[in-house]
KEKE-3310 file (N, C-alpha, C; in steps of 0.2 Angstrom, whole numbers, plus 5000, padded with zeros to 4 digits):
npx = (4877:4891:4897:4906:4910:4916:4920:4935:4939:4939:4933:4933:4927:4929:4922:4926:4918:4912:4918:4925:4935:4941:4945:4953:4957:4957:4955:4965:4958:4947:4946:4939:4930:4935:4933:4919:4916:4921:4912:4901:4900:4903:4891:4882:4872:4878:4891:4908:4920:4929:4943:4952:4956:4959:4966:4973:4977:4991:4992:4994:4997:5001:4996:4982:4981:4982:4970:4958:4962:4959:4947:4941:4944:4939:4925:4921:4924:4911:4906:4907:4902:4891:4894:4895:4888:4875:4868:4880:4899:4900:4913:4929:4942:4957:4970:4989:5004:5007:5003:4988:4971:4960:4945:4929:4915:4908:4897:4902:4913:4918:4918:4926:4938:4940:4942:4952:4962:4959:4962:4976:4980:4982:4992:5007:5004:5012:5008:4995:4982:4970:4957:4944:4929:4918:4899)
npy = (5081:5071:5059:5046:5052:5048:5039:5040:5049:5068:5085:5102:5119:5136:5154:5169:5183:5182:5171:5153:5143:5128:5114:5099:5083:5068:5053:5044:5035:5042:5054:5060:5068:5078:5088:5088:5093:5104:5107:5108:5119:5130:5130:5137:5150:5166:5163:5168:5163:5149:5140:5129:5119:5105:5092:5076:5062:5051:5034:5021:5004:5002:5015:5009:4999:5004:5011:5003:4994:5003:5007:4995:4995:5006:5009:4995:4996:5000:5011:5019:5013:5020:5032:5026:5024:5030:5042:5051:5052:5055:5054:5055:5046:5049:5044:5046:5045:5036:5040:5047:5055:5063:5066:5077:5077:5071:5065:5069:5071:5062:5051:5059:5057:5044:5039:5042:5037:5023:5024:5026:5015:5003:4995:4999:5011:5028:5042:5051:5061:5070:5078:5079:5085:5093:5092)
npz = (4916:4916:4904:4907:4919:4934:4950:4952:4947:4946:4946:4946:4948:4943:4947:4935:4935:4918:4916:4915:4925:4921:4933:4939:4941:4928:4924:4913:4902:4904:4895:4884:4892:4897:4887:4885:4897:4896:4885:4888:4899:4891:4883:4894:4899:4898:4901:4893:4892:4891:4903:4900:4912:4916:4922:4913:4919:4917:4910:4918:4925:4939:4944:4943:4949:4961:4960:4962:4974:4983:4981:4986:4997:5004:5001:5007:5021:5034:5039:5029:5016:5011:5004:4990:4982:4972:4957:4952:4962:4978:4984:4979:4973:4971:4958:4957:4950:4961:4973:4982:4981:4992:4986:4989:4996:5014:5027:5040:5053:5058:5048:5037:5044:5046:5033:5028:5037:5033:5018:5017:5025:5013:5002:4996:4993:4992:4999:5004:5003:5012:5006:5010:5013:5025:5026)
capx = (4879:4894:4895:4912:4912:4916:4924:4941:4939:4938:4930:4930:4928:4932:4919:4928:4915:4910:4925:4924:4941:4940:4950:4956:4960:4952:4959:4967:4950:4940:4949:4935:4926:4938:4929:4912:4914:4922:4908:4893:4900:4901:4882:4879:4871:4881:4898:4911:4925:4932:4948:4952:4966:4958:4971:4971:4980:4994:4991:4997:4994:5004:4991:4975:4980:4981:4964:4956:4962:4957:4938:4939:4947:4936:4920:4918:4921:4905:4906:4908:4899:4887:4897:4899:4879:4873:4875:4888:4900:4902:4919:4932:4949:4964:4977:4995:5010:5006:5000:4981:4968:4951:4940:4924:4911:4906:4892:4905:4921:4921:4919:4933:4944:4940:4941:4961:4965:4958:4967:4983:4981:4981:4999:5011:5002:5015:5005:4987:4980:4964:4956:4938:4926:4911:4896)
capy = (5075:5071:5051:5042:5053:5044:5039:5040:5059:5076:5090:5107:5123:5143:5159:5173:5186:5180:5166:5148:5141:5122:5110:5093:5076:5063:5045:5043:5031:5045:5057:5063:5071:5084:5093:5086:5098:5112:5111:5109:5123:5134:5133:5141:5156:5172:5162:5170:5160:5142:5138:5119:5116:5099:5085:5069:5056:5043:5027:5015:4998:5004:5017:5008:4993:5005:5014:4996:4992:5009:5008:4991:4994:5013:5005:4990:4999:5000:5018:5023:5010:5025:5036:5024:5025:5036:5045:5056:5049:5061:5053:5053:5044:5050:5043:5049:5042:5030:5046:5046:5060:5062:5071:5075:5078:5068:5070:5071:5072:5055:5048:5061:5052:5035:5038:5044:5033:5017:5024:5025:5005:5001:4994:5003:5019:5033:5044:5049:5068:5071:5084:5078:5093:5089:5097)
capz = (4918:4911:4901:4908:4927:4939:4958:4950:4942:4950:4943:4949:4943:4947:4940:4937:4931:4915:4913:4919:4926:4925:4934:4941:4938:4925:4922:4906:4901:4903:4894:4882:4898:4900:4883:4885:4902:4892:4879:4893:4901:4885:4884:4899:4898:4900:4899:4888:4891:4896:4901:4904:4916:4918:4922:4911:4921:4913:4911:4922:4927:4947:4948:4941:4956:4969:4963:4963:4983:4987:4980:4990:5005:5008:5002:5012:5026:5036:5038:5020:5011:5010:4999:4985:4979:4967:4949:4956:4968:4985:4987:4975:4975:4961:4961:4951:4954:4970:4978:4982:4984:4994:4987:4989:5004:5019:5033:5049:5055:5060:5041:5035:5047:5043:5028:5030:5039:5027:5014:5021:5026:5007:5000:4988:4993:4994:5002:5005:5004:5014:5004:5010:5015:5027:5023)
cpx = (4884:4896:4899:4914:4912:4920:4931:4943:4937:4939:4930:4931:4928:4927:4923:4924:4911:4913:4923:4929:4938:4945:4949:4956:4954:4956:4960:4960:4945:4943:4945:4930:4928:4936:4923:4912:4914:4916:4902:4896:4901:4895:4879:4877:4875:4889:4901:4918:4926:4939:4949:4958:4963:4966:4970:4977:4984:4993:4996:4993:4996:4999:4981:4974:4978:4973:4959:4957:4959:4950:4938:4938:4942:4928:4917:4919:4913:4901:4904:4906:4896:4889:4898:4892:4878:4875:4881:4889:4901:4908:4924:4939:4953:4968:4984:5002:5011:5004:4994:4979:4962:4952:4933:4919:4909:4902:4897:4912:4923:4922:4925:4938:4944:4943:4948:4963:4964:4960:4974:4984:4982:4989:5003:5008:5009:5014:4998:4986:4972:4961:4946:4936:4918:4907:4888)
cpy = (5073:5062:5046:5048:5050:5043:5043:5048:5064:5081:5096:5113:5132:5149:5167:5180:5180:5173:5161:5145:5134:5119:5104:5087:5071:5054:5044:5040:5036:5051:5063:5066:5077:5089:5092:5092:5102:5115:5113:5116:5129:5137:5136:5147:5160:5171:5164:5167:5154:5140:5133:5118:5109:5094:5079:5065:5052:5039:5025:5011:5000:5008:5014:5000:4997:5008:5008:4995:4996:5011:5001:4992:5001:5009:5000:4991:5001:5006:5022:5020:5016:5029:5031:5024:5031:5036:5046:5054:5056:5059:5052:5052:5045:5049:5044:5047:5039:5035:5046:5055:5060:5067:5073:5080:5075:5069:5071:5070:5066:5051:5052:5058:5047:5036:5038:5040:5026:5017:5024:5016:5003:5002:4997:5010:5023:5039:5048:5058:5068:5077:5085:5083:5090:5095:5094)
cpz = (4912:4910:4908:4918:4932:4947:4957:4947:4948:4948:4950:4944:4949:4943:4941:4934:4922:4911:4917:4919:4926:4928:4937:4937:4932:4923:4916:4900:4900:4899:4887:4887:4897:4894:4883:4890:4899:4889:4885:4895:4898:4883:4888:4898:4902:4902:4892:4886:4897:4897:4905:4907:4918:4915:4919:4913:4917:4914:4914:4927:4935:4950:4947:4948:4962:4968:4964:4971:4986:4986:4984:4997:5011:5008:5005:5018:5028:5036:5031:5016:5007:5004:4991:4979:4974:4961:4949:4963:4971:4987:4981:4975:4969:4964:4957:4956:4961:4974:4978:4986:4986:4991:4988:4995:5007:5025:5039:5048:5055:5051:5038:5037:5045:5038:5025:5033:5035:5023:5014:5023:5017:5007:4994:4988:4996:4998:5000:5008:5007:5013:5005:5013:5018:5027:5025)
residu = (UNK:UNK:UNK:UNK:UNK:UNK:UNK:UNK:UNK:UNK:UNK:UNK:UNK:UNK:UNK:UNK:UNK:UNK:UNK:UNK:UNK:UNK:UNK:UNK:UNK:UNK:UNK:UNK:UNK:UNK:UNK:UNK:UNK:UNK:UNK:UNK:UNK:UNK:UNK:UNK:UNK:UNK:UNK:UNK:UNK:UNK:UNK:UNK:UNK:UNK:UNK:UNK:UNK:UNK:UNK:UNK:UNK:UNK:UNK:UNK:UNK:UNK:UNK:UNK:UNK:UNK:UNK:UNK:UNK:UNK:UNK:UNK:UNK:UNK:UNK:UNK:UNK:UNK:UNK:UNK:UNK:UNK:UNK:UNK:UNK:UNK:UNK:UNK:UNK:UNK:UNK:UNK:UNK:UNK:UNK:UNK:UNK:UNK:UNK:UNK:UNK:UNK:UNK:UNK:UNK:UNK:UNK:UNK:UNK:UNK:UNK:UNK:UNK:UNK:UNK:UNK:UNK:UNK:UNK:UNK:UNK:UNK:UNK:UNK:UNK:UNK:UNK:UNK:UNK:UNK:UNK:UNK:UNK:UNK:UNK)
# end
C-alpha cells in the first residue's frame, strides 16, 4: 500500500526476468510515491533491479479543475458511482495538459462506455483516452 495513491495516479509495472520496470503518472502532490514504489519494490524477494519511469505530473491549477469536474461528473453518475469505493480506486482519471486518461478496470462493456462518454461531457477537456480494461 502505498500512503498518498490515489484516483488521480496510475501505477503500472513491467517484469523482465529479475528487473522491475515501473511506470505511469503521479500528481505533482504525490510525488514522494514514485520512491515509496521504488523502494517497496526493491524489497521484493528475487528483485535485482528497479527502474522508475514513473511520471510526476506538473502542477497546474487548469489541470487540477478539470480533474475536480471529472471526479464529479464520472462518480455521480449512477453507473459508476461504484468504482469510487475502496482503498484502491479501480478507476483512475490523469489528467496533463487538459488531456484526460481512463484507467483502470470496469465490470462491463456498458460502464467502459459510460464512462467515455461522461468524460468527454466535462468543459475545457482537450480530449479523453479510454484506456479502461473490463475484467
Amino acid at each position: 500500500m502505498l500512503t498518498w495513491y490515489g484516483v488521480f495516479d496510475h501505477l503500472q509495472y513491467e517484469v523482465n526476468g529479475t528487473e522491475v520496470i515501473l511506470s505511469g503518472q503521479l500528481v505533482s502532490e504525490h510525488d514522494q510515491t514514485r520512491n515509496e514504489a521504488a523502494n517497496a519494490v526493491k524489497n521484493i524477494p528475487g528483485v535485482t533491479n528497479v527502474v522508475n519511469n514513473i511520471e510526476v505530473l506538473p502542477l497546474s491549477n487548469f489541470d487540477n479543475q478539470i480533474r475536480r469536474a471529472e471526479y464529479r461528473t464520472i462518480f455521480s453518475n449512477s453507473d459508476l458511482g461504484r468504482y469510487s469505493t475502496g482503498a484502491i480506486p479501480q478507476l483512475h482519471i490523469i489528467v496533463s495538459g487538459g488531456h484526460v486518461t481512463l484507467e483502470g478496470t470496469v465490470m462491463n462493456k456498458m460502464d467502459h462506455d459510460v464512462a467515455g462518454i461522461v468524460a468527454n461531457s466535462v468543459p475545457n477537456v482537450f480530449s479523453v483516452t479510454n484506456n479502461l480494461k473490463i475484467g
